[in-house]
MIZARO-903199 format. One record per residue: residue in three letters; x, y, z of N, C-alpha, C in turn; residue number from 1. Coordinates in steps of 0.05 Angstrom, whole numbers, m for minus. Example, Ala and Ser with C-alpha at 12.3 -4.5 7.8 and 13.67 -1.06 7.14 Angstrom:
// MIZARO-903199
- res  nu  nv  nw  cau  cav  caw  cu  cv  cw  n
- ala  264  m114  156  246  m90  156  264  m66  156  1;
- ser  257  m45  142  273  m21  143  258  1  157  2;
// end
This chain:
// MIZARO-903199
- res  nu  nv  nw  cau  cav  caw  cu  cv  cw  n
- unk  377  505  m192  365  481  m202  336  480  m193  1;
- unk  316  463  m206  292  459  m200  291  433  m185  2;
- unk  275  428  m155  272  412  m137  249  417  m124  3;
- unk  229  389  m114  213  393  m102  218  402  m72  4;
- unk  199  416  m59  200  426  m32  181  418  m16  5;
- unk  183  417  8  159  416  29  148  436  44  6;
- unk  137  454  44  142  478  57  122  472  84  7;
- unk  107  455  89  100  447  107  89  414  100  8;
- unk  81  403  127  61  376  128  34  380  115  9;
- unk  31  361  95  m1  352  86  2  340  60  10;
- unk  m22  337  47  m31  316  24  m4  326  m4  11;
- unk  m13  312  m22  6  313  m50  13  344  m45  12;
- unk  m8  362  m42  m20  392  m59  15  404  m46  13;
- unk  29  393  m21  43  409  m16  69  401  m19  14;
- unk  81  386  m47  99  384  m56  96  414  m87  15;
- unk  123  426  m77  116  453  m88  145  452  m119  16;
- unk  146  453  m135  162  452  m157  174  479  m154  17;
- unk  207  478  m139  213  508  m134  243  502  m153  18;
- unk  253  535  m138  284  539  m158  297  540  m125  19;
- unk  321  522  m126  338  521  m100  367  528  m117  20;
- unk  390  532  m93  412  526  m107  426  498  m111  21;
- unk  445  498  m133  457  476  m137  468  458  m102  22;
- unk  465  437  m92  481  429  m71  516  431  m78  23;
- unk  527  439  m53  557  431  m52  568  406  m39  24;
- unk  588  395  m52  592  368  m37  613  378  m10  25;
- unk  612  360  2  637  359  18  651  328  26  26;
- unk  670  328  44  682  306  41  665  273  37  27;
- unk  683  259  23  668  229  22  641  228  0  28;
- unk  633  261  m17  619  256  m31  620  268  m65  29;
- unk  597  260  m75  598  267  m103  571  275  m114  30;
- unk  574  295  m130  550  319  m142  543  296  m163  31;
- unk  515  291  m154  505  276  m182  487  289  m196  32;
- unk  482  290  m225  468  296  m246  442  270  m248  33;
- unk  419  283  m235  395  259  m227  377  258  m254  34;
- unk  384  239  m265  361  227  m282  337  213  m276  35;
- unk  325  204  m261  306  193  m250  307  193  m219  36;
- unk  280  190  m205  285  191  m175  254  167  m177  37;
- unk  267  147  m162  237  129  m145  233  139  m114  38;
- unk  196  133  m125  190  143  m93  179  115  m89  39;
- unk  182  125  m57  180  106  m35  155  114  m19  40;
- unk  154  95  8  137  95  22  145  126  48  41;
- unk  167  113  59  177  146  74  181  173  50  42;
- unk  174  165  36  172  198  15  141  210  31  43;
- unk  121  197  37  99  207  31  93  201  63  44;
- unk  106  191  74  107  189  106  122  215  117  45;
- unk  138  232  107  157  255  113  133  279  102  46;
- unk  116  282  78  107  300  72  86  302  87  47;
- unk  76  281  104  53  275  129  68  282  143  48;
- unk  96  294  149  91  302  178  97  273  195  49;
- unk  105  251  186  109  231  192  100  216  225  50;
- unk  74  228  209  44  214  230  57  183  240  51;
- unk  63  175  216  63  147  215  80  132  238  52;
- unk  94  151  251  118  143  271  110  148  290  53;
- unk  121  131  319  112  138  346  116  158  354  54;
- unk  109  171  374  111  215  371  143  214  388  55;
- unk  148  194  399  178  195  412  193  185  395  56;
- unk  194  178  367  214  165  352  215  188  329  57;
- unk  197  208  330  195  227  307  207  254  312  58;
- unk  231  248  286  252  284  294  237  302  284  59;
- unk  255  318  299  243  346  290  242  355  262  60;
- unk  224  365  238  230  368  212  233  406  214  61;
- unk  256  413  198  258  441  192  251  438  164  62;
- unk  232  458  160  222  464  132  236  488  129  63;
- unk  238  491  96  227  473  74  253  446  73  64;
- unk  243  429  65  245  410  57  252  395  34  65;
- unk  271  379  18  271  359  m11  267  339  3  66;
- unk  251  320  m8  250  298  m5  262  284  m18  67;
- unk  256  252  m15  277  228  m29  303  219  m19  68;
- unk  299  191  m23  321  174  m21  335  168  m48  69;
- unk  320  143  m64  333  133  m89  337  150  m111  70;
- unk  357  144  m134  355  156  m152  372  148  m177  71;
- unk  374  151  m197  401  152  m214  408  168  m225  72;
- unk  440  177  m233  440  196  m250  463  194  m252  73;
- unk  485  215  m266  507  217  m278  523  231  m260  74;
- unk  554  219  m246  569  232  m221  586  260  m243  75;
- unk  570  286  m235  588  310  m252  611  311  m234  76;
- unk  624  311  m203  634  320  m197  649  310  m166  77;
- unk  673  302  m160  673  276  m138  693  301  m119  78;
- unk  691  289  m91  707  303  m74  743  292  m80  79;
- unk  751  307  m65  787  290  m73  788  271  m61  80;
- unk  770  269  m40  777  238  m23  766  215  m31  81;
- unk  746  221  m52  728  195  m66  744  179  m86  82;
- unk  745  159  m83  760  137  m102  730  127  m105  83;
- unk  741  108  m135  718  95  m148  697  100  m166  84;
- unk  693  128  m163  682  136  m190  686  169  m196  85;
- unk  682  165  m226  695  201  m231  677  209  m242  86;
- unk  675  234  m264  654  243  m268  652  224  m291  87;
- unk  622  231  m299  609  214  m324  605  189  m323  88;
- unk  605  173  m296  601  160  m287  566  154  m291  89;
- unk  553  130  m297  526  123  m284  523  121  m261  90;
- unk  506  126  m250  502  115  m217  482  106  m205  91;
- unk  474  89  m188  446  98  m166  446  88  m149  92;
- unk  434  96  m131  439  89  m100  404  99  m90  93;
- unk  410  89  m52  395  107  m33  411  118  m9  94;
- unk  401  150  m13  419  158  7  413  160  35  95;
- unk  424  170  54  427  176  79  397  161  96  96;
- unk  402  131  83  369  127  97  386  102  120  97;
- unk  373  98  137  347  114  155  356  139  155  98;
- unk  342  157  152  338  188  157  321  201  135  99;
- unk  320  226  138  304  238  113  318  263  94  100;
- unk  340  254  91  368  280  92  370  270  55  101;
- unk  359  247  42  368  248  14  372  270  m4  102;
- unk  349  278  m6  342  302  m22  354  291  m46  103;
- unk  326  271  m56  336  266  m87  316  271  m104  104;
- unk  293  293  m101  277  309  m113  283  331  m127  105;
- unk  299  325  m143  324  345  m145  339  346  m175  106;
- unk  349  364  m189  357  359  m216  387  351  m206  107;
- unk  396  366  m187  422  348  m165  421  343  m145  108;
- unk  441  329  m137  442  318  m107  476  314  m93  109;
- unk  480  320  m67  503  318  m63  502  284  m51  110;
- unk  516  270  m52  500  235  m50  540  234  m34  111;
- unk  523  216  m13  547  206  m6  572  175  m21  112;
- unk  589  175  m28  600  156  m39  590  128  m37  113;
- unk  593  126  m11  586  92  m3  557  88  m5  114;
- unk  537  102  m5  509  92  m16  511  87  m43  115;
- unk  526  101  m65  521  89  m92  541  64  m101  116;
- unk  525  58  m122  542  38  m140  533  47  m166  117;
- unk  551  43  m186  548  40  m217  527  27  m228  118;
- unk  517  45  m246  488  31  m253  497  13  m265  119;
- unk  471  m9  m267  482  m32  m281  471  m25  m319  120;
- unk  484  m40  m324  495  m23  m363  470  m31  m376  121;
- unk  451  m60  m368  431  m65  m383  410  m47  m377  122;
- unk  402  m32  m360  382  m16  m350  382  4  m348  123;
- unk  359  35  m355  365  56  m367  353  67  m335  124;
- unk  362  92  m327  361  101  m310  333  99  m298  125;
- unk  309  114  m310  295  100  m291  281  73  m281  126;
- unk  290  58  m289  286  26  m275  310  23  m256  127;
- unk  331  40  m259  352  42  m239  337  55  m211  128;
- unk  329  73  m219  323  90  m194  291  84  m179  129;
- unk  278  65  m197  257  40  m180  272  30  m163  130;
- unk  294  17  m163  305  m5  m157  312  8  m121  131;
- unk  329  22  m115  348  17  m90  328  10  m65  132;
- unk  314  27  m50  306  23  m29  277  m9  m24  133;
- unk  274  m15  m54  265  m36  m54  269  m60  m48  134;
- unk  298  m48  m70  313  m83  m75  328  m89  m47  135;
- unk  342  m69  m37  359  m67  m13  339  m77  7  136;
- unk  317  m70  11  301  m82  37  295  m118  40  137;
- unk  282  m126  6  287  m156  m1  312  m164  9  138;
- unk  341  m153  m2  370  m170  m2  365  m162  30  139;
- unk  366  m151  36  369  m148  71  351  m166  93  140;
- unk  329  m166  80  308  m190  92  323  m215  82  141;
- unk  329  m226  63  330  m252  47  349  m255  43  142;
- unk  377  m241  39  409  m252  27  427  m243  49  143;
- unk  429  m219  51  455  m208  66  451  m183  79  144;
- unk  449  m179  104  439  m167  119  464  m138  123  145;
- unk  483  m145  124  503  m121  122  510  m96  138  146;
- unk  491  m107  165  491  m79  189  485  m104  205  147;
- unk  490  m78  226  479  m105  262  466  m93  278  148;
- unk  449  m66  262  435  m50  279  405  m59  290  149;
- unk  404  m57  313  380  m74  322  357  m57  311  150;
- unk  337  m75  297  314  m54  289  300  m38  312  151;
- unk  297  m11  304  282  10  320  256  m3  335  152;
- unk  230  m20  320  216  m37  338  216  m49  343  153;
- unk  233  m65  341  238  m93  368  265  m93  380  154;
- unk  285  m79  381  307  m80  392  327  m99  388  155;
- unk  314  m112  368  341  m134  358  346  m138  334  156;
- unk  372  m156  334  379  m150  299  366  m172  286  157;
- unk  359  m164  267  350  m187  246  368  m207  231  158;
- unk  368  m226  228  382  m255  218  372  m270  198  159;
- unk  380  m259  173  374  m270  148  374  m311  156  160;
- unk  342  m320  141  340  m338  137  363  m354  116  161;
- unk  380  m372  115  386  m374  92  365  m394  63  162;
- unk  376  m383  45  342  m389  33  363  m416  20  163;
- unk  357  m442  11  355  m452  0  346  m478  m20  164;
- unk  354  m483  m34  339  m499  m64  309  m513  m50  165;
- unk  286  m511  m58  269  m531  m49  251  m512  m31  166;
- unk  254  m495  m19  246  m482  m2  214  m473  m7  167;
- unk  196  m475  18  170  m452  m4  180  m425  10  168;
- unk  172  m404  2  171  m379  10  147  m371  0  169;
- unk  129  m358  12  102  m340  5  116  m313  7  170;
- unk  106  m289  m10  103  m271  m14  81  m254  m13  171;
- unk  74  m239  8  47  m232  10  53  m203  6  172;
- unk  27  m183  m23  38  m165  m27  53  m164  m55  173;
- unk  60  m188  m74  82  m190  m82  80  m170  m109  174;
- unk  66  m155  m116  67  m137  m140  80  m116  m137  175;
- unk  86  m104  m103  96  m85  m92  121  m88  m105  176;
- unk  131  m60  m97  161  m52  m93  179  m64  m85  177;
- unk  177  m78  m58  200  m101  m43  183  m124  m48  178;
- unk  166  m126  m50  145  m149  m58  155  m168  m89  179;
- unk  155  m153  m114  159  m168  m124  196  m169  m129  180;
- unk  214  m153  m116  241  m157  m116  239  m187  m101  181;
- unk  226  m193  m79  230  m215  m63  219  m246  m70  182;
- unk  197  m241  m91  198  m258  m104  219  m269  m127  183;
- unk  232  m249  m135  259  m251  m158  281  m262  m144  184;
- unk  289  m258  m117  316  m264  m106  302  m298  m91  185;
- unk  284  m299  m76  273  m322  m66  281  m348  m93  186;
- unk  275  m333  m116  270  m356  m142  299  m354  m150  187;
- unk  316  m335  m147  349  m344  m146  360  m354  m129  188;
- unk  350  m355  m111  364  m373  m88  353  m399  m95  189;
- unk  333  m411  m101  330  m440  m110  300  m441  m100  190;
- unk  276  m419  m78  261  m424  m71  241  m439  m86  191;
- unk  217  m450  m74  191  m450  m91  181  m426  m80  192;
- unk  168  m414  m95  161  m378  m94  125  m379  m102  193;
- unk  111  m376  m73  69  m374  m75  79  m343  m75  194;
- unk  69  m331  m97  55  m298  m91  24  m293  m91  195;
- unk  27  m281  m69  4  m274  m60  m5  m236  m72  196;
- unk  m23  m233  m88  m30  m208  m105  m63  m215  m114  197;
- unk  m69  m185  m118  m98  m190  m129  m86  m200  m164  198;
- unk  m110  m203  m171  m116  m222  m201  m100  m209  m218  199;
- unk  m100  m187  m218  m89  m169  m247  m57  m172  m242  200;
- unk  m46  m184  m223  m20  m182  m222  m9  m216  m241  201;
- unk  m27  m229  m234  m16  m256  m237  8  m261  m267  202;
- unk  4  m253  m289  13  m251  m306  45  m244  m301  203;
- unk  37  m214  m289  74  m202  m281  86  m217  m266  204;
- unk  73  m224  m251  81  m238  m222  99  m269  m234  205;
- unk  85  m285  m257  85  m316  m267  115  m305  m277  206;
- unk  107  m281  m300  144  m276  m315  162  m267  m293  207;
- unk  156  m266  m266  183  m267  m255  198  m286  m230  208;
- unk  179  m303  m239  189  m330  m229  170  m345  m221  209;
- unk  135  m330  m206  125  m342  m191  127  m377  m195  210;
- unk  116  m393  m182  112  m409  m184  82  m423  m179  211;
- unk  72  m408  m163  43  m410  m147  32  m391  m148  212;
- unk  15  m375  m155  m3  m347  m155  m25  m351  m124  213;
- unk  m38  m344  m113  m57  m334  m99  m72  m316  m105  214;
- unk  m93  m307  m117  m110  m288  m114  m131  m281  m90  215;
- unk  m116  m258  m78  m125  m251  m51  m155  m245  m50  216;
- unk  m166  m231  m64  m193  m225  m82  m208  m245  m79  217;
- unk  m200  m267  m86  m222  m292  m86  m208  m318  m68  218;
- unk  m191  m319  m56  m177  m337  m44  m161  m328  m21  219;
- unk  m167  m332  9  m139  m336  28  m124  m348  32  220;
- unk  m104  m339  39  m87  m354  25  m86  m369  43  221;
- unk  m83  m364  76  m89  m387  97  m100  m411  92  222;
- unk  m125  m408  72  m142  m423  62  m130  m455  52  223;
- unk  m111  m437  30  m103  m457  14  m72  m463  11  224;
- unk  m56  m453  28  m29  m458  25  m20  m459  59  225;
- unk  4  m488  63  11  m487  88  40  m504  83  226;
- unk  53  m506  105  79  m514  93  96  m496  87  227;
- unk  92  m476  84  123  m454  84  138  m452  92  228;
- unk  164  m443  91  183  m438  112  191  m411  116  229;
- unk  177  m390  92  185  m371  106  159  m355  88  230;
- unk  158  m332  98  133  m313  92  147  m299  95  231;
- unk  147  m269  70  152  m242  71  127  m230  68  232;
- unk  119  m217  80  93  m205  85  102  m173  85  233;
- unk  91  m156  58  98  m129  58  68  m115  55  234;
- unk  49  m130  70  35  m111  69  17  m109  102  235;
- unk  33  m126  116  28  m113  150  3  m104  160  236;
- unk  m12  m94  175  m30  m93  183  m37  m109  207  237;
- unk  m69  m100  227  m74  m121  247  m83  m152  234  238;
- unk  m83  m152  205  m91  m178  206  m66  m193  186  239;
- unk  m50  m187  199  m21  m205  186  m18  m228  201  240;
- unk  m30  m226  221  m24  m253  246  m37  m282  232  241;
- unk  m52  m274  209  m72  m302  205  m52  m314  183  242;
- unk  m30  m298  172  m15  m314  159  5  m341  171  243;
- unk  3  m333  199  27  m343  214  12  m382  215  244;
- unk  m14  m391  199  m16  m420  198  m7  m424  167  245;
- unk  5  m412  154  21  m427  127  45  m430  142  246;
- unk  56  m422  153  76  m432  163  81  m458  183  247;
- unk  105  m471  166  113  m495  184  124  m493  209  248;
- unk  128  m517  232  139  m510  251  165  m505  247  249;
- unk  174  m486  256  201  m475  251  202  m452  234  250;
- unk  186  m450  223  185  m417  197  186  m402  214  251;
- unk  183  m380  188  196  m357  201  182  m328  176  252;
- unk  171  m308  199  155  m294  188  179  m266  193  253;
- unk  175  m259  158  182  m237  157  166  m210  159  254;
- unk  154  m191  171  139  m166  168  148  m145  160  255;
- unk  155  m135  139  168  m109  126  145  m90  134  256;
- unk  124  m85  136  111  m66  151  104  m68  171  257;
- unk  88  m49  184  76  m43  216  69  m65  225  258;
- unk  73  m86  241  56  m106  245  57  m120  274  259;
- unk  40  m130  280  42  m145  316  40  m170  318  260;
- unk  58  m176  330  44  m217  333  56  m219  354  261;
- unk  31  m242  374  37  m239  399  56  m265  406  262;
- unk  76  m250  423  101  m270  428  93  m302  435  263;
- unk  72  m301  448  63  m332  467  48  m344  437  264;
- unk  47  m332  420  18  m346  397  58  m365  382  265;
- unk  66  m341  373  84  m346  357  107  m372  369  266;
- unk  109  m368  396  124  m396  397  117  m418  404  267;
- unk  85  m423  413  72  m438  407  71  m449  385  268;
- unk  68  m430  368  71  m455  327  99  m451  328  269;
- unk  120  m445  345  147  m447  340  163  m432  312  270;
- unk  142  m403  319  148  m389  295  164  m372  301  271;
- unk  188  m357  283  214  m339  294  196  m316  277  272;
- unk  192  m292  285  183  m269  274  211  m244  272  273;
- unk  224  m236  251  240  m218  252  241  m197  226  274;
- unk  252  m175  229  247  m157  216  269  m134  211  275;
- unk  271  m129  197  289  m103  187  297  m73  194  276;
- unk  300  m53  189  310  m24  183  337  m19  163  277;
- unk  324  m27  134  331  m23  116  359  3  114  278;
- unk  380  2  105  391  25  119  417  25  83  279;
- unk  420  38  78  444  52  54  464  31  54  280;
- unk  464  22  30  490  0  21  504  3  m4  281;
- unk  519  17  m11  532  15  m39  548  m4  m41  282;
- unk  557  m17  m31  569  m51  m36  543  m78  m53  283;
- unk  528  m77  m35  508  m99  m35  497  m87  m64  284;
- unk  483  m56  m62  475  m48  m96  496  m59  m119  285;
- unk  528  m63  m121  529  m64  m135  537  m90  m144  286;
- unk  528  m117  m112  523  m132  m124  492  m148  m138  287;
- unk  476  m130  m132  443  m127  m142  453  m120  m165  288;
- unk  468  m102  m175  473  m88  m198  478  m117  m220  289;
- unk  501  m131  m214  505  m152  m228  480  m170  m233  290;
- unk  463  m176  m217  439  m186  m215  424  m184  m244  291;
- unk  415  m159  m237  409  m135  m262  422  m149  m285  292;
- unk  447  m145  m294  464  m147  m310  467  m184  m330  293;
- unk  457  m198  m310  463  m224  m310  424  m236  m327  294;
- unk  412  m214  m327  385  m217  m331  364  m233  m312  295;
- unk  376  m230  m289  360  m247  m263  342  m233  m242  296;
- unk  341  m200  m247  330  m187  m234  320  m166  m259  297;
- unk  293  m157  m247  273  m140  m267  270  m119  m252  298;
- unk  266  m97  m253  250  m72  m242  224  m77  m255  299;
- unk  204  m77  m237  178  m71  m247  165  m42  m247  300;
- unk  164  m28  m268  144  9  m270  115  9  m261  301;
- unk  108  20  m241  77  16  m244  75  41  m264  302;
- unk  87  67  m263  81  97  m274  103  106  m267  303;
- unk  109  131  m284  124  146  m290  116  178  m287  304;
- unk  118  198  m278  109  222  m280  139  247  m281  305;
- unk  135  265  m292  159  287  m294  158  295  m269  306;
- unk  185  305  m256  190  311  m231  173  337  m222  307;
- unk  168  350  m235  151  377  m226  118  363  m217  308;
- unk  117  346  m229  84  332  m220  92  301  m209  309;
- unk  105  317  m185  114  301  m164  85  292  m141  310;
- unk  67  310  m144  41  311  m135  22  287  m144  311;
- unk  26  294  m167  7  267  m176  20  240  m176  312;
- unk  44  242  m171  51  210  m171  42  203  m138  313;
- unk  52  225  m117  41  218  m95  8  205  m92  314;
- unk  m5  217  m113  m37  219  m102  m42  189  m122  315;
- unk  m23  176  m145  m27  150  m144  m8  131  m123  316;
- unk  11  140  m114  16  123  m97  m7  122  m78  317;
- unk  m21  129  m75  m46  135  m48  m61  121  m55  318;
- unk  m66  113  m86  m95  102  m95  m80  66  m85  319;
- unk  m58  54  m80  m46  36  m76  m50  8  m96  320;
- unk  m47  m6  m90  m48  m26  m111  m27  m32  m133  321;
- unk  m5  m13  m126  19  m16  m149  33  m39  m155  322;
- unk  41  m42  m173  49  m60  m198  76  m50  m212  323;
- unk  98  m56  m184  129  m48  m181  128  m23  m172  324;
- unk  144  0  m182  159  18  m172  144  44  m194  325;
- unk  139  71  m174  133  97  m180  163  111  m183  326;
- unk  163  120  m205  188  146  m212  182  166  m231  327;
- unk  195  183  m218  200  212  m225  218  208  m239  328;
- unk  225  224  m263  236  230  m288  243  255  m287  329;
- unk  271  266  m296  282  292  m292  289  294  m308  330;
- unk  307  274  m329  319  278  m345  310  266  m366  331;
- unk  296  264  m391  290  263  m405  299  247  m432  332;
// end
């Protein structure tokens, strides 16, 4: 089969379009036939050499390498111990994450059972394979948390807010990948939903529920919005701390990326700061799946590229600014 490789750390140039063999499954899993693969943020954090991690939290990588987590495609082939789906099955999931073991850069993949669920019937594979490691990080911040593993940077488990009717929630970020999933579930739970995006988003952003736009470009949002109760903030950085005055006393700041806020500031405004490690759910997907199905959840495409020019989708994920989800296309 044809799959991308890593034969070492560095930029796009060294995702290499090679011939591997087919994977074999073994117990608890099933050979899927990959029609689309979405990339992520640890896609292009792994082909760095995964700079991005503290040097004591970073495994060892043996090259060469497939990358990928998400994907969808057709189950050709199930172990004897898998119940629940047979071949010819739809599927999509994310696999073996946390870790970097997916390998869904790939025309197949050996995918473990319990990461997938059945694609959902209204949506064609690749808006499926946008979807998992996005949507799963939102439902995990915002609905149902589904592990009790204490996050790797702060040592404790995170505790879904429960969201409901009336609520504000800001979204900062929100055109992103988990960005605008979290504005979609915030506005099913009953929230009032401010997204926070540069100007060119506002339109996508309005058809999926917004309620309040922000344009970061010409407006902070500090500026002009206060009273929240909860902030998902996916785009982290040292200056995420200035979001922490939209929030009311008692909110509660979510940070899906790298971010610091100092303990004595935060409970002073009586603010709870908690956070995630997004981790493989085939239950929860396939109740996102229904989601999907019920017409209450959207995948947003920023681009599409064929899996062999796996390179250039990297080198637009780099240019940043996306507007939903990057996927690779295998199957045609």
């Amino acid at each position: 089969m044809k799959a991308i490789q890593i034969h070492e750390a560095g930029g796009p140039e060294v995702l290499r379009y090679d011939e591997v063999p087919v994977p074999e499954i073994g117990p608890g899993e099933v050979l899927v036939k990959v029609h689309a693969v979405g990339i992520n943020p640890p896609d292009w954090y792994l082909r760095e050499g995964l700079k991005v991690m503290p040097a004591e939290m970073r495994p060892a990588l043996e090259f060469p390498l497939i990358p990928g987590t998400d994907m969808s495609g057709v189950v050709e082939a199930v172990a004897p111990d898998v119940q629940g789906f047979t071949a010819g099955d739809e599927v999509f999931g994310m696999l073996r994450f946390p870790g970097f073991d997916g390998r869904t850069y790939a025309e197949y993949v050996a995918a473990p059972a319990s990461d997938l669920a059945h694609k959902p019937a209204s949506i064609d594979h690749v808006h499926a394979a946008a979807a998992p490691m996005a949507v799963l990080t939102a439902w995990q911040y915002l609905i149902d948390l589904g592990h009790d593993v204490p996050s790797p940077f702060t040592g404790r488990v995170h505790r879904p807010v429960p969201i409901t009717p009336g609520m504000t929630v800001l979204v900062n970020g929100a055109a992103g990948g988990v960005g605008h999933f979290a504005v979609q579930l915030a506005k099913w739970k009953g929230a009032h939903v401010i997204a926070v995006a540069s100007g060119r988003h506002e339109q996508f952003l309005r058809k999926l529920g917004a309620d309040e736009f922000v344009d970061y470009t010409r407006t902070r949002a500090e500026d002009v919005v206060s009273g929240a109760d909860l902030v998902v903030d996916t785009v982290g950085g040292p200056e995420s701390s200035r979001l922490l005055t939209v929030l009311e006393r008692g909110g509660t700041m979510l940070p899906v990326f790298f971010a610091q806020y100092d303990p004595e500031v935060t409970a002073g405004l009586g603010i709870s700061v908690s956070n995630i490690q997004v981790r493989s759910n085939g239950p929860q997907l396939a109740e996102i799946g229904r989601l999907f199905d019920e017409g209450k959840l959207q995948a947003g495409l920023d681009s599409t590229y064929p899996l062999a020019e796996a390179g250039s989708a990297h080198t637009r994920a780099a240019r940043g600014h996306l507007q939903g989800k990057i996927v690779l296309t295998v199957v045609s």
